[in-house]
PDB file of N, CA, C, O and CB in Angstrom:
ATOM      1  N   UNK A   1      -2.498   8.568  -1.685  1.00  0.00           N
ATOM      2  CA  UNK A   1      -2.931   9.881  -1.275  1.00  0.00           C
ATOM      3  C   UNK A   1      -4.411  10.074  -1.556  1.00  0.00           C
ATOM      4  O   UNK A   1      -5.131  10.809  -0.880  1.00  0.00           O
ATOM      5  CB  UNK A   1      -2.117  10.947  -1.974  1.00  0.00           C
ATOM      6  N   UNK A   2      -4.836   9.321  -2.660  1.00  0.00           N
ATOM      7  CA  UNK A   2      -6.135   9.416  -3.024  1.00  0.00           C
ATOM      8  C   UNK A   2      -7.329   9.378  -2.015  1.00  0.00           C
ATOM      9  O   UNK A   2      -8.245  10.169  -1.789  1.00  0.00           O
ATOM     10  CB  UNK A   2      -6.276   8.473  -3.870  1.00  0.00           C
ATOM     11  N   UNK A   3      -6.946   8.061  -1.449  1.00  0.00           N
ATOM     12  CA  UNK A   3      -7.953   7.424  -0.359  1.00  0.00           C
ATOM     13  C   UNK A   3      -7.525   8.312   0.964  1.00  0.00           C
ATOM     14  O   UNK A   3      -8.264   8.380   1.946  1.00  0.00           O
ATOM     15  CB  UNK A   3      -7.701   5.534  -0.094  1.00  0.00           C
ATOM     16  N   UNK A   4      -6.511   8.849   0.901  1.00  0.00           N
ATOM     17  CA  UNK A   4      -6.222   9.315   2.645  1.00  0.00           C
ATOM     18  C   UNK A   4      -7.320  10.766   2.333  1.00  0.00           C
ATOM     19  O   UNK A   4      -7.827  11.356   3.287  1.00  0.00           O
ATOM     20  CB  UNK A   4      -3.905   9.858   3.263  1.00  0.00           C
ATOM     21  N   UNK A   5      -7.546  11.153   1.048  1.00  0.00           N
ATOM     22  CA  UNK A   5      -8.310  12.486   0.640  1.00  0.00           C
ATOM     23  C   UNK A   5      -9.594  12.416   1.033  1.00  0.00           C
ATOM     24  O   UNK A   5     -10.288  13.130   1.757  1.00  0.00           O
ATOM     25  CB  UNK A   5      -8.337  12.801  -0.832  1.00  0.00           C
ATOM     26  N   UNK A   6      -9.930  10.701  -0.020  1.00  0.00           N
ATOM     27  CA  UNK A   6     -11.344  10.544   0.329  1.00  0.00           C
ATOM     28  C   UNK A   6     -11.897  10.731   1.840  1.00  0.00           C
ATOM     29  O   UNK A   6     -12.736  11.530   2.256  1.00  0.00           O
ATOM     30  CB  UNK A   6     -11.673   9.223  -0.085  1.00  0.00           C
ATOM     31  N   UNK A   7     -11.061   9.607   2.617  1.00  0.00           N
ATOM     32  CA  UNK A   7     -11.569   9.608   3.680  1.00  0.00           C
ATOM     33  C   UNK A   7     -11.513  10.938   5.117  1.00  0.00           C
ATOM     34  O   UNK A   7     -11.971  10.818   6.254  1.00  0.00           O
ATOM     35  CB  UNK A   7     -11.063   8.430   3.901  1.00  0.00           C
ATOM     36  N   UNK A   8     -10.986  11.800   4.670  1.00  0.00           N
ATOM     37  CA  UNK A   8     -10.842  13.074   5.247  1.00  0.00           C
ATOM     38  C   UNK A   8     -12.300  13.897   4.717  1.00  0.00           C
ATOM     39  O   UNK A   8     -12.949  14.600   5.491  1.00  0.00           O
ATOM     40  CB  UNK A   8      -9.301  13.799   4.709  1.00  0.00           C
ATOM     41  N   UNK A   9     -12.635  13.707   3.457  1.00  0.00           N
ATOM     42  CA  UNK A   9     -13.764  14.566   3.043  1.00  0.00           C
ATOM     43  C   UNK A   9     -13.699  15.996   3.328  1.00  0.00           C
ATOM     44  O   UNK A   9     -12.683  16.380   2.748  1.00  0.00           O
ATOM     45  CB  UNK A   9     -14.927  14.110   3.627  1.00  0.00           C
ATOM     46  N   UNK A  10     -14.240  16.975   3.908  1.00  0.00           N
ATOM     47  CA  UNK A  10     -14.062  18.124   3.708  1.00  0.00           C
ATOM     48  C   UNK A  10     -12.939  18.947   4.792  1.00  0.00           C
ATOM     49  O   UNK A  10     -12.573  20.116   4.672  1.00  0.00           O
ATOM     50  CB  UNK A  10     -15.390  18.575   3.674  1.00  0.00           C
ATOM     51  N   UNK A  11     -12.578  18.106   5.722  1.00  0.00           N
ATOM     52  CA  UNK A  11     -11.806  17.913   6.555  1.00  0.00           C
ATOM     53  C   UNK A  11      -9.760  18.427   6.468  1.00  0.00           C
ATOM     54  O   UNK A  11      -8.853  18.031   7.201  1.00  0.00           O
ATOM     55  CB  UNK A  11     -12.233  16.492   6.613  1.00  0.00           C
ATOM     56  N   UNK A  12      -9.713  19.200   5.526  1.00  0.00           N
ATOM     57  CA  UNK A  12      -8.508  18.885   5.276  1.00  0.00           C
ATOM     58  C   UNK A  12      -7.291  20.127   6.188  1.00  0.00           C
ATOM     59  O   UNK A  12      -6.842  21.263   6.033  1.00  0.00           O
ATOM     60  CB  UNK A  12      -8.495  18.853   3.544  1.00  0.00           C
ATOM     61  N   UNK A  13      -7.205  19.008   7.126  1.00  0.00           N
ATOM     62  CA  UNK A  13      -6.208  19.946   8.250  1.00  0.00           C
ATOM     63  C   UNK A  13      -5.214  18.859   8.284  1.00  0.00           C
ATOM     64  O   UNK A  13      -5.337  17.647   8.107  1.00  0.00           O
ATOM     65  CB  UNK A  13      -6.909  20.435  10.046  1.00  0.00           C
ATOM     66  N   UNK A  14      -4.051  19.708   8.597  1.00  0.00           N
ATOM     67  CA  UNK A  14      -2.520  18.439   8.662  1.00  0.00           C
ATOM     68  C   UNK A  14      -2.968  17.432   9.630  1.00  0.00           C
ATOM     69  O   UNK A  14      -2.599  16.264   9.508  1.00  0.00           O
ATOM     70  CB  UNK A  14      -0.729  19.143   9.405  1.00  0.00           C
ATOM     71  N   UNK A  15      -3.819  17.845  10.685  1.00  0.00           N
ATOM     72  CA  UNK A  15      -3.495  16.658  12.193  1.00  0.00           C
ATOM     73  C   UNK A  15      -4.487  15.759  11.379  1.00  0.00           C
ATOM     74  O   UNK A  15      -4.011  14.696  10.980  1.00  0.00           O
ATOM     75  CB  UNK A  15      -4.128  17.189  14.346  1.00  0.00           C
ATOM     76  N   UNK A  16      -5.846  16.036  11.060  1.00  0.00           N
ATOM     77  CA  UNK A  16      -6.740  15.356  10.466  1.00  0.00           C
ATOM     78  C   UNK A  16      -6.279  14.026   8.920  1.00  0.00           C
ATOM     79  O   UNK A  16      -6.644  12.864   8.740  1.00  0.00           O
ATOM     80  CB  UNK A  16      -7.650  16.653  10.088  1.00  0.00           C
ATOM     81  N   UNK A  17      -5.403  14.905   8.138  1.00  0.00           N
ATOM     82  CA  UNK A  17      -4.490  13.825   7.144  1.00  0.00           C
ATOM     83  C   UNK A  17      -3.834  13.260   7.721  1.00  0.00           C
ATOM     84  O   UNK A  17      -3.797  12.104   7.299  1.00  0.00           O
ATOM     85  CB  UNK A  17      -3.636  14.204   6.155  1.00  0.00           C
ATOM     86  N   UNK A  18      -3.043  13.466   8.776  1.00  0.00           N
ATOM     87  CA  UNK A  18      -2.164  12.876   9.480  1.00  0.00           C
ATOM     88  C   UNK A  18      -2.599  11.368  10.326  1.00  0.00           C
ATOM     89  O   UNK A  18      -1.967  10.343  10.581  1.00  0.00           O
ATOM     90  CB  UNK A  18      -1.757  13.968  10.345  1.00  0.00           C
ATOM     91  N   UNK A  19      -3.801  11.760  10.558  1.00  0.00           N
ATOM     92  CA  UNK A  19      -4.303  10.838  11.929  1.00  0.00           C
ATOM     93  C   UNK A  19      -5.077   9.694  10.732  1.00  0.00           C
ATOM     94  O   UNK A  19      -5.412   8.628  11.248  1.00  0.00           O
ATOM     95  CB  UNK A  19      -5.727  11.901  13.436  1.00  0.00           C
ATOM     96  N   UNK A  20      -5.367   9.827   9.267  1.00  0.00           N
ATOM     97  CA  UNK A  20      -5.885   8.800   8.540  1.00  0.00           C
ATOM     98  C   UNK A  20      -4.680   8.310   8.075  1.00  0.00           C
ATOM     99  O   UNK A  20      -4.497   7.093   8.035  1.00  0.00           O
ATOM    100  CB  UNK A  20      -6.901   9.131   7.510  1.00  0.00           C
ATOM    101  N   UNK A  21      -3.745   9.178   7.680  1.00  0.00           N
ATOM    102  CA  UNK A  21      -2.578   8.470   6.371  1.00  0.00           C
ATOM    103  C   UNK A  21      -1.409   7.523   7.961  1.00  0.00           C
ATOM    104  O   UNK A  21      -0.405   6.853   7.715  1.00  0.00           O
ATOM    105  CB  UNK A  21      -1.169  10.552   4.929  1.00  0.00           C
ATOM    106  N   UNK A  22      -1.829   7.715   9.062  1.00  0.00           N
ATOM    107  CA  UNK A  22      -1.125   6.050  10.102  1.00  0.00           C
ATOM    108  C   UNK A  22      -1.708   5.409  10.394  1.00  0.00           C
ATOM    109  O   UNK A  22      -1.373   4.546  11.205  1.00  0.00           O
ATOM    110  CB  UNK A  22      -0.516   5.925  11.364  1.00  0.00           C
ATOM    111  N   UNK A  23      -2.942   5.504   9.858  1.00  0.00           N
ATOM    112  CA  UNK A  23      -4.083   4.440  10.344  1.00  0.00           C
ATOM    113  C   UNK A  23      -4.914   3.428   9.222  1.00  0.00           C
ATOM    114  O   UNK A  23      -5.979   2.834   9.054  1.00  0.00           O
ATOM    115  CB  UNK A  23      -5.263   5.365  11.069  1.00  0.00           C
ATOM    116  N   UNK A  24      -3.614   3.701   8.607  1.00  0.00           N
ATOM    117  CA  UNK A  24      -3.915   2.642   7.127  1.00  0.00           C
ATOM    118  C   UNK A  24      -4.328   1.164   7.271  1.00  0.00           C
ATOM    119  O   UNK A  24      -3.507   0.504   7.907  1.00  0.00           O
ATOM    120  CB  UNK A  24      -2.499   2.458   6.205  1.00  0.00           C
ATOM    121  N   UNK A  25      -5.288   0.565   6.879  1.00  0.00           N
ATOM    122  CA  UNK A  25      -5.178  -1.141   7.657  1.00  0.00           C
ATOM    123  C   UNK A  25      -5.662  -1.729   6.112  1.00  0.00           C
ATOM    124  O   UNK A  25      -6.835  -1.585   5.770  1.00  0.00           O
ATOM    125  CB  UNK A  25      -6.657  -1.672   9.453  1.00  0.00           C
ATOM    126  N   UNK A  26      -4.924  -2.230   5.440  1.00  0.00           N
ATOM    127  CA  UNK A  26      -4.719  -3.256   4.483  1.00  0.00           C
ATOM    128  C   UNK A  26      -5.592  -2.991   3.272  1.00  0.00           C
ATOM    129  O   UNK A  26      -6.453  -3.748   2.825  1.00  0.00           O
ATOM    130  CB  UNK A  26      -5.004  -4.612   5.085  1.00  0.00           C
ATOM    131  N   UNK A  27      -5.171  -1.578   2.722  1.00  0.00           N
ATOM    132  CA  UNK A  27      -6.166  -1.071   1.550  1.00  0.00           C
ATOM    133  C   UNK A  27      -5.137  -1.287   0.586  1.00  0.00           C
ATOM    134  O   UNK A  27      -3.908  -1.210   0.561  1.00  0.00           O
ATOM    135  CB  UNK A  27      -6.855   0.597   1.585  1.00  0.00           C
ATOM    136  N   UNK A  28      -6.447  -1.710  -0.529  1.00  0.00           N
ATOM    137  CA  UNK A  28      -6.421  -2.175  -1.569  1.00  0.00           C
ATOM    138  C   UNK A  28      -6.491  -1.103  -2.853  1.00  0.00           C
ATOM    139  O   UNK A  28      -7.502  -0.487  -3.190  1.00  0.00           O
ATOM    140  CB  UNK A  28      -7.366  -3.081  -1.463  1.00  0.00           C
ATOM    141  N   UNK A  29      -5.077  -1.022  -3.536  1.00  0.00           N
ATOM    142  CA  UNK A  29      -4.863  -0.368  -4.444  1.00  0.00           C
ATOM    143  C   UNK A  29      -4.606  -0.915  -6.093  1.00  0.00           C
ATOM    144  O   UNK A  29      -3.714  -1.699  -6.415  1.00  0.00           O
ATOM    145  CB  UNK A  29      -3.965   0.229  -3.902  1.00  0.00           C
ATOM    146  N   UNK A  30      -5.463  -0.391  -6.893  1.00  0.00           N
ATOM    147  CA  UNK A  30      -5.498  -0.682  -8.297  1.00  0.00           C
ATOM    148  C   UNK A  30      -4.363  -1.331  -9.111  1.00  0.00           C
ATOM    149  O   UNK A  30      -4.338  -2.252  -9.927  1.00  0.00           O
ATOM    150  CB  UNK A  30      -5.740   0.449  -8.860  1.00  0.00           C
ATOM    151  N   UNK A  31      -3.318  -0.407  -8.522  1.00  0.00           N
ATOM    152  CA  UNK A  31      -2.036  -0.995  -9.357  1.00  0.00           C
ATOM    153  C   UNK A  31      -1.238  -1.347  -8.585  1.00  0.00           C
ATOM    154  O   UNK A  31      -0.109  -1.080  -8.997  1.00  0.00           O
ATOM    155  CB  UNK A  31      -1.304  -0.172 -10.259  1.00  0.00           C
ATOM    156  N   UNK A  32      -1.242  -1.954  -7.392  1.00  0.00           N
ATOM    157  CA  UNK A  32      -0.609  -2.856  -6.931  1.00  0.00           C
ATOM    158  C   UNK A  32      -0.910  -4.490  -6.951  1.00  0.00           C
ATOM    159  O   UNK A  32      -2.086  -4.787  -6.738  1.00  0.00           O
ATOM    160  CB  UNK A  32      -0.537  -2.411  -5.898  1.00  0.00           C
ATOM    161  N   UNK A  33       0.256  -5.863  -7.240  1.00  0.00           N
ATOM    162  CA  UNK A  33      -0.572  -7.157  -7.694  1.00  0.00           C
ATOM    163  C   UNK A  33      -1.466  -7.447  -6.224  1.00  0.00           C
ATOM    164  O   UNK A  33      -1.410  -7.066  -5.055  1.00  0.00           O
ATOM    165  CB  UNK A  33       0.627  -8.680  -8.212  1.00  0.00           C
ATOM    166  N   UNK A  34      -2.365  -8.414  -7.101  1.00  0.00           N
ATOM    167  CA  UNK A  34      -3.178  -8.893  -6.147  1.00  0.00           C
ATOM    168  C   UNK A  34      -2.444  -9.470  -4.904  1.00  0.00           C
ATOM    169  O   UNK A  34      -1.278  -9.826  -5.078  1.00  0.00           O
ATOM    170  CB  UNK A  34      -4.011  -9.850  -6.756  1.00  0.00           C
ATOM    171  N   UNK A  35      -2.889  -9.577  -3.911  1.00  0.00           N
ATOM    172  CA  UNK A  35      -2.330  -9.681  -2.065  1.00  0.00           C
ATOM    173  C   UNK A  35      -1.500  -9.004  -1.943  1.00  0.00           C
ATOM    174  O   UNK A  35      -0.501  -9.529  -1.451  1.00  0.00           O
ATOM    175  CB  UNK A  35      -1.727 -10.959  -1.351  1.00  0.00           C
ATOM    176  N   UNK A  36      -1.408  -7.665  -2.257  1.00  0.00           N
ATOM    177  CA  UNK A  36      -0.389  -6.385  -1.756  1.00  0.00           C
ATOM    178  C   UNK A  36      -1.138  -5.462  -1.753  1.00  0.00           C
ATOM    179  O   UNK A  36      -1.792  -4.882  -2.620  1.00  0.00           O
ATOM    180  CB  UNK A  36       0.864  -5.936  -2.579  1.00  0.00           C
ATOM    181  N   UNK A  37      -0.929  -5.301  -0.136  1.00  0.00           N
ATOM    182  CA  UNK A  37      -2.392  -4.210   0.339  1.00  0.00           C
ATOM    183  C   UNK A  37      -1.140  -2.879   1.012  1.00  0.00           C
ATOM    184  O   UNK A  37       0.031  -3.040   1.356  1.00  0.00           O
ATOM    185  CB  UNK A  37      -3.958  -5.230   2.175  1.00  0.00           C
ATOM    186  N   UNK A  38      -1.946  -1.680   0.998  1.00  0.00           N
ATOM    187  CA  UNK A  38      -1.209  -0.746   2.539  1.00  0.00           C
ATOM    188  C   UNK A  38      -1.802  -0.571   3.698  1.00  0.00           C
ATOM    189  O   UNK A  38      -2.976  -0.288   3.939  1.00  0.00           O
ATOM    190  CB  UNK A  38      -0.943   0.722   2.390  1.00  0.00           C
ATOM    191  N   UNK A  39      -0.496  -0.848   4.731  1.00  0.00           N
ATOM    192  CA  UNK A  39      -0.835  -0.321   5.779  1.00  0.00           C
ATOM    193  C   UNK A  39       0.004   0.252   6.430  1.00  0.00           C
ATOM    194  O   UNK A  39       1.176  -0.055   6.213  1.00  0.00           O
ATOM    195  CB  UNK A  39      -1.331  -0.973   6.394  1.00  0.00           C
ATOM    196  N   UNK A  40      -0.352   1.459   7.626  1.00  0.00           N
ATOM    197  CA  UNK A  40       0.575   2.312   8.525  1.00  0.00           C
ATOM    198  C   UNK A  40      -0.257   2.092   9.868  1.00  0.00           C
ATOM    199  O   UNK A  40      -1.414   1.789  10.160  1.00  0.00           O
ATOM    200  CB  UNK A  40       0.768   4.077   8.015  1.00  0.00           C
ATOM    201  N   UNK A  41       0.938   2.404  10.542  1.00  0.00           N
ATOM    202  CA  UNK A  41       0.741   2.960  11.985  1.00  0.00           C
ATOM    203  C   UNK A  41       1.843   4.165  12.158  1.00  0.00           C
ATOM    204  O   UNK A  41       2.936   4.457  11.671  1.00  0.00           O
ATOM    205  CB  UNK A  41       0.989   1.678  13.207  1.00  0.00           C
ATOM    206  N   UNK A  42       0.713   4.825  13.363  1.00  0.00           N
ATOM    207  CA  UNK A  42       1.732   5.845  13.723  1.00  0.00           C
ATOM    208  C   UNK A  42       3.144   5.279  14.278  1.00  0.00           C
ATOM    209  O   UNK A  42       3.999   6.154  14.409  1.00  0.00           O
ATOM    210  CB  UNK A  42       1.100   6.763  14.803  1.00  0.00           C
ATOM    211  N   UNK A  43       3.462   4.201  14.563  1.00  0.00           N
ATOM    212  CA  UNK A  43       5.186   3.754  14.617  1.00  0.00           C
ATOM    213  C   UNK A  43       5.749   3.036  13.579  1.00  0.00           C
ATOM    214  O   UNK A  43       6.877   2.571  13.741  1.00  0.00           O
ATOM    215  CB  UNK A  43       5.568   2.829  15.783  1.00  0.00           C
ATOM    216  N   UNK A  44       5.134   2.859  12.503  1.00  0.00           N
ATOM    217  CA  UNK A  44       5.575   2.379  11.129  1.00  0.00           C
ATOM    218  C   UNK A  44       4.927   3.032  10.133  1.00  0.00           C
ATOM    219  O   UNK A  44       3.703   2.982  10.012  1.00  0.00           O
ATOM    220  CB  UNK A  44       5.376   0.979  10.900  1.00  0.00           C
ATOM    221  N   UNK A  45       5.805   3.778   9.246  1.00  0.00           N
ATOM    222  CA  UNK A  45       5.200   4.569   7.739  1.00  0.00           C
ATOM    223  C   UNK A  45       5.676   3.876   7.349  1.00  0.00           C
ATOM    224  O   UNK A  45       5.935   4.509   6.326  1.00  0.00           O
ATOM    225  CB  UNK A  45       5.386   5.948   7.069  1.00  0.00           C
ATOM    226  N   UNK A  46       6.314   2.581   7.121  1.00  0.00           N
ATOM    227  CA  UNK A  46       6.302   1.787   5.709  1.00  0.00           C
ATOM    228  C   UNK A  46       5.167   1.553   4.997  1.00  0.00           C
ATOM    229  O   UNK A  46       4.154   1.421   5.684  1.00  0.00           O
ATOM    230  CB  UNK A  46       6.773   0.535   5.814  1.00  0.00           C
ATOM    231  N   UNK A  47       5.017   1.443   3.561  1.00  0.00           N
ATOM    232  CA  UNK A  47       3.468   1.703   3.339  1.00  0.00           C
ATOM    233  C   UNK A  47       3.312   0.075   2.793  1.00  0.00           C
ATOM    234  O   UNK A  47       2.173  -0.359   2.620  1.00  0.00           O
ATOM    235  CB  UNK A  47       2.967   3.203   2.015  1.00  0.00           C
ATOM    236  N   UNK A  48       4.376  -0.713   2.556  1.00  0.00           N
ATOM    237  CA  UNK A  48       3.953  -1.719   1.604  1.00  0.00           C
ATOM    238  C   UNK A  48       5.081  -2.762   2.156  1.00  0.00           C
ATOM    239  O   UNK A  48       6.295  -2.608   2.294  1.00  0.00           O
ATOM    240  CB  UNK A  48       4.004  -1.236  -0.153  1.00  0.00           C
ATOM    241  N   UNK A  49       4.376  -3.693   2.377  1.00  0.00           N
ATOM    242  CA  UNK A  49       5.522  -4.560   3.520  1.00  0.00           C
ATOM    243  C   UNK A  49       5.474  -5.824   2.634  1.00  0.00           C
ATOM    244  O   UNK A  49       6.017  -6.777   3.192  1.00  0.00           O
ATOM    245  CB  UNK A  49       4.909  -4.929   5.517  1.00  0.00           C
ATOM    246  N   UNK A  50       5.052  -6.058   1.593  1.00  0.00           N
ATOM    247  CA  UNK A  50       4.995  -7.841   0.941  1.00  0.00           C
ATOM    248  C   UNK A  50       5.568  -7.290  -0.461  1.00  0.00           C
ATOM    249  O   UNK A  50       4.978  -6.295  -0.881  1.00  0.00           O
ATOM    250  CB  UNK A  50       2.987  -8.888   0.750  1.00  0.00           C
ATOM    251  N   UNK A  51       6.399  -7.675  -1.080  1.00  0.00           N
ATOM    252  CA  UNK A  51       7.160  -8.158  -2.775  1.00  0.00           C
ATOM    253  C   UNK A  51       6.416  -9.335  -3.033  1.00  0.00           C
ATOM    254  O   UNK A  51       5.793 -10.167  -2.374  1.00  0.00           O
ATOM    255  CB  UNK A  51       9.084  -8.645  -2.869  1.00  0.00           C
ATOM    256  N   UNK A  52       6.801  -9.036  -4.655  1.00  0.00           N
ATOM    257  CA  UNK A  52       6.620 -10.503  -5.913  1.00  0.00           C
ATOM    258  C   UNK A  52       7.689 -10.321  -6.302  1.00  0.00           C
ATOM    259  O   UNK A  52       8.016  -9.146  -6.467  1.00  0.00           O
ATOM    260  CB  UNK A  52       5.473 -10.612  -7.312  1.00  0.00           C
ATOM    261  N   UNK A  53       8.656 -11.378  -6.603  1.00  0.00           N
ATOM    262  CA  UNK A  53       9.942 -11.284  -7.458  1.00  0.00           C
ATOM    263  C   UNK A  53       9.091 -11.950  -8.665  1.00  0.00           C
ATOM    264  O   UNK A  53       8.408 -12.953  -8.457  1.00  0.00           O
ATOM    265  CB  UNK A  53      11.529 -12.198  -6.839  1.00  0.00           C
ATOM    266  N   UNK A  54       9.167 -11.374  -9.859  1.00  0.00           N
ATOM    267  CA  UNK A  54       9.134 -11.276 -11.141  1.00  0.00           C
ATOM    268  C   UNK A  54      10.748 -11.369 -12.049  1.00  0.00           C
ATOM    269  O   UNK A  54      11.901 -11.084 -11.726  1.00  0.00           O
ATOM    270  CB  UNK A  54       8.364  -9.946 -11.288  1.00  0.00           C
ATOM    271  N   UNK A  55      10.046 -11.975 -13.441  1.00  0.00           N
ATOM    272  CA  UNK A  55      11.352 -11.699 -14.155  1.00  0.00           C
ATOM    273  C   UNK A  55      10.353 -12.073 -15.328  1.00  0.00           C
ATOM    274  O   UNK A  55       9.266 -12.649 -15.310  1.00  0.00           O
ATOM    275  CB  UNK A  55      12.978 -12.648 -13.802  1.00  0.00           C
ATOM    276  N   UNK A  56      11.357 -11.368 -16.683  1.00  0.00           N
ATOM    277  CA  UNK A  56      10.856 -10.773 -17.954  1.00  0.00           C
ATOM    278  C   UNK A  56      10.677 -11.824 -18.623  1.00  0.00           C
ATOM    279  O   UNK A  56      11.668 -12.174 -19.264  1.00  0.00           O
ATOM    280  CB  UNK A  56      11.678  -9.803 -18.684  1.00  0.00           C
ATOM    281  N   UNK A  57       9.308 -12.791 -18.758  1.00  0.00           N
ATOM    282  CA  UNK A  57       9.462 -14.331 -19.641  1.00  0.00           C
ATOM    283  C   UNK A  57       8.666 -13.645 -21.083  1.00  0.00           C
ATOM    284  O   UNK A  57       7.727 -12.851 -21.031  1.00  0.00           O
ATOM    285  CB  UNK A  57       8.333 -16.115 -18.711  1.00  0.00           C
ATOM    286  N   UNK A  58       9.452 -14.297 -22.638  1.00  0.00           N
ATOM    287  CA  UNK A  58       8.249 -13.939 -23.708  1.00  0.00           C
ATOM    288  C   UNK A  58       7.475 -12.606 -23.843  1.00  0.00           C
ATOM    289  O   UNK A  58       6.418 -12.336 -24.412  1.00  0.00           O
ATOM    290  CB  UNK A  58       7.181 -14.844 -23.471  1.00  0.00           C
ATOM    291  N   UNK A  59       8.249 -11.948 -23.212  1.00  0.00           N
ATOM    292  CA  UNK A  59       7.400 -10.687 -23.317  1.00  0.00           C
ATOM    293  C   UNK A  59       6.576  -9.734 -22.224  1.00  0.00           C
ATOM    294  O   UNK A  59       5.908  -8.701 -22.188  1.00  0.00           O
ATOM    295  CB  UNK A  59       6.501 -11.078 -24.101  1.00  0.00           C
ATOM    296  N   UNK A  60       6.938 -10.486 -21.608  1.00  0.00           N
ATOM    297  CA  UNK A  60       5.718 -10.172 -20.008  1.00  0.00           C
ATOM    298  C   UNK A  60       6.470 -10.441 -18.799  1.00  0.00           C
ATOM    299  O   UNK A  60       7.477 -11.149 -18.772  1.00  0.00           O
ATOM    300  CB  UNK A  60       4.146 -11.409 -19.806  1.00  0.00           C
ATOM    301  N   UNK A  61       5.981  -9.889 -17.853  1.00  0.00           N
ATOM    302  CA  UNK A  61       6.503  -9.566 -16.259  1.00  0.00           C
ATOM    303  C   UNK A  61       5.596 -11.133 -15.602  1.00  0.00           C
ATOM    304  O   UNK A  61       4.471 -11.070 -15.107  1.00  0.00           O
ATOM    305  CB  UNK A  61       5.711  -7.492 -15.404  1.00  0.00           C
ATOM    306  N   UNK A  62       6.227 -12.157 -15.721  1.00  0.00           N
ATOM    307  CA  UNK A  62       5.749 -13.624 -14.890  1.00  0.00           C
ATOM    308  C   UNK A  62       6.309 -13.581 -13.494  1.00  0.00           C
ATOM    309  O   UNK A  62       7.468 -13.199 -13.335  1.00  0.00           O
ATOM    310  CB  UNK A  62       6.389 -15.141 -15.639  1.00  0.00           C
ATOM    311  N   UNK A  63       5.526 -13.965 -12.414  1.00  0.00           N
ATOM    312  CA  UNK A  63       5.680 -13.914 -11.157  1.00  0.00           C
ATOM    313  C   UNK A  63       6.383 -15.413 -10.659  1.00  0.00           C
ATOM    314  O   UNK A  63       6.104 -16.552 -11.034  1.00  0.00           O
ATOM    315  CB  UNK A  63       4.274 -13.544 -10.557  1.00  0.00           C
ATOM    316  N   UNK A  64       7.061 -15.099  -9.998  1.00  0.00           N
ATOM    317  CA  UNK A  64       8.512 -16.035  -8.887  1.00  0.00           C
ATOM    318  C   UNK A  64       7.999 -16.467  -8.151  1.00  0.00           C
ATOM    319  O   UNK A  64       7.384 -15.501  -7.699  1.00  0.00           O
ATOM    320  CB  UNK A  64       9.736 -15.378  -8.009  1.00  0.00           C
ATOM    321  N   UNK A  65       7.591 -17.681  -7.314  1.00  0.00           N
ATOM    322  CA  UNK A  65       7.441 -18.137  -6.045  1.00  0.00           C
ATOM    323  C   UNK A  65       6.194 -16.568  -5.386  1.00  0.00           C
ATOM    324  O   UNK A  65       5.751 -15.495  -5.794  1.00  0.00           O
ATOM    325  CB  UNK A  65       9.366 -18.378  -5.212  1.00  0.00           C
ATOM    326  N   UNK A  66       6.151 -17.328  -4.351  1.00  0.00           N
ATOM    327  CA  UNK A  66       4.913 -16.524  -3.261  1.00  0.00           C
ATOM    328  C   UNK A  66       5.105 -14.799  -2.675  1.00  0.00           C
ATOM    329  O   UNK A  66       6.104 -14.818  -1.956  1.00  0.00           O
ATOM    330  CB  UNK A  66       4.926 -17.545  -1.625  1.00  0.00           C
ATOM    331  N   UNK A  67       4.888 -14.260  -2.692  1.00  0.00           N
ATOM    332  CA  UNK A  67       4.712 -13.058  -2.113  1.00  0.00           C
ATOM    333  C   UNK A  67       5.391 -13.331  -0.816  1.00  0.00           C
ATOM    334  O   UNK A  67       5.202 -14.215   0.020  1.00  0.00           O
ATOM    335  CB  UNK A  67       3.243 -12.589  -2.037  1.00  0.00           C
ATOM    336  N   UNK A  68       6.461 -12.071  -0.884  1.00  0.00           N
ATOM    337  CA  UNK A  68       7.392 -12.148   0.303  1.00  0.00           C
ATOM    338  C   UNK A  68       7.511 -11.155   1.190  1.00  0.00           C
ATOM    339  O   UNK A  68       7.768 -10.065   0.679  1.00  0.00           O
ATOM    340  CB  UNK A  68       8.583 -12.329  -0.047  1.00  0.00           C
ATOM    341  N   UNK A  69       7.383 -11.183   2.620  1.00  0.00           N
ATOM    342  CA  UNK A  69       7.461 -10.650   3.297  1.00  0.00           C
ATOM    343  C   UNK A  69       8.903  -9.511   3.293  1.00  0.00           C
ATOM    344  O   UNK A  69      10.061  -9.841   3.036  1.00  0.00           O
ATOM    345  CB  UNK A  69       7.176 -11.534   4.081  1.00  0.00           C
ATOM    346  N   UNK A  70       8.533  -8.468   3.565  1.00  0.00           N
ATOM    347  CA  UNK A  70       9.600  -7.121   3.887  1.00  0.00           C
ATOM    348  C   UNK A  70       9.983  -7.249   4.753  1.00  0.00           C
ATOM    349  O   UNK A  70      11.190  -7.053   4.617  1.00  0.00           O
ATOM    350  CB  UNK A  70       9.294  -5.820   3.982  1.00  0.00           C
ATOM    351  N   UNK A  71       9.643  -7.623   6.310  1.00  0.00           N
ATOM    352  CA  UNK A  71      10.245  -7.232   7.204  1.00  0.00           C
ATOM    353  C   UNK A  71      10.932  -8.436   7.692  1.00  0.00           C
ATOM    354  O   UNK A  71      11.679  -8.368   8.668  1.00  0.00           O
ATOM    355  CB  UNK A  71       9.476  -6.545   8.026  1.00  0.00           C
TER     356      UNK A  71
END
């Protein structure tokens, strides 16, 4: 929501949020792992289409094989 704010700037009308938050193309968010980006279109609001299967080694969240596709 952050970035759909930024990039609206003073702009803040529903059609105007609307027309940035489906036109998402592969942004890069802080707390998501590295190569898991968002994106939308106006015929897909899924926001996050790639997994890491993880599991709990020693103490810590260790990553499984490659980043997997959602769809």
């Amino acid at each position: 929501m952050a970035e759909i704010l930024l990039k609206a700037g003073s702009t803040l009308t529903r059609a105007r949020l609307m027309e940035i938050a489906t036109h998402l193309n592969d942004v890069k968010i802080p707390l998501l792992l590295p190569g898991i980006t968002i994106s939308t279109s106006p015929e897909n609001y899924s926001v996050i289409d790639k997994f890491q299967v993880q599991r709990f080694e020693k103490g810590k969240w260790a990553p499984v094989g490659n980043l997997v596709s959602g769809y």
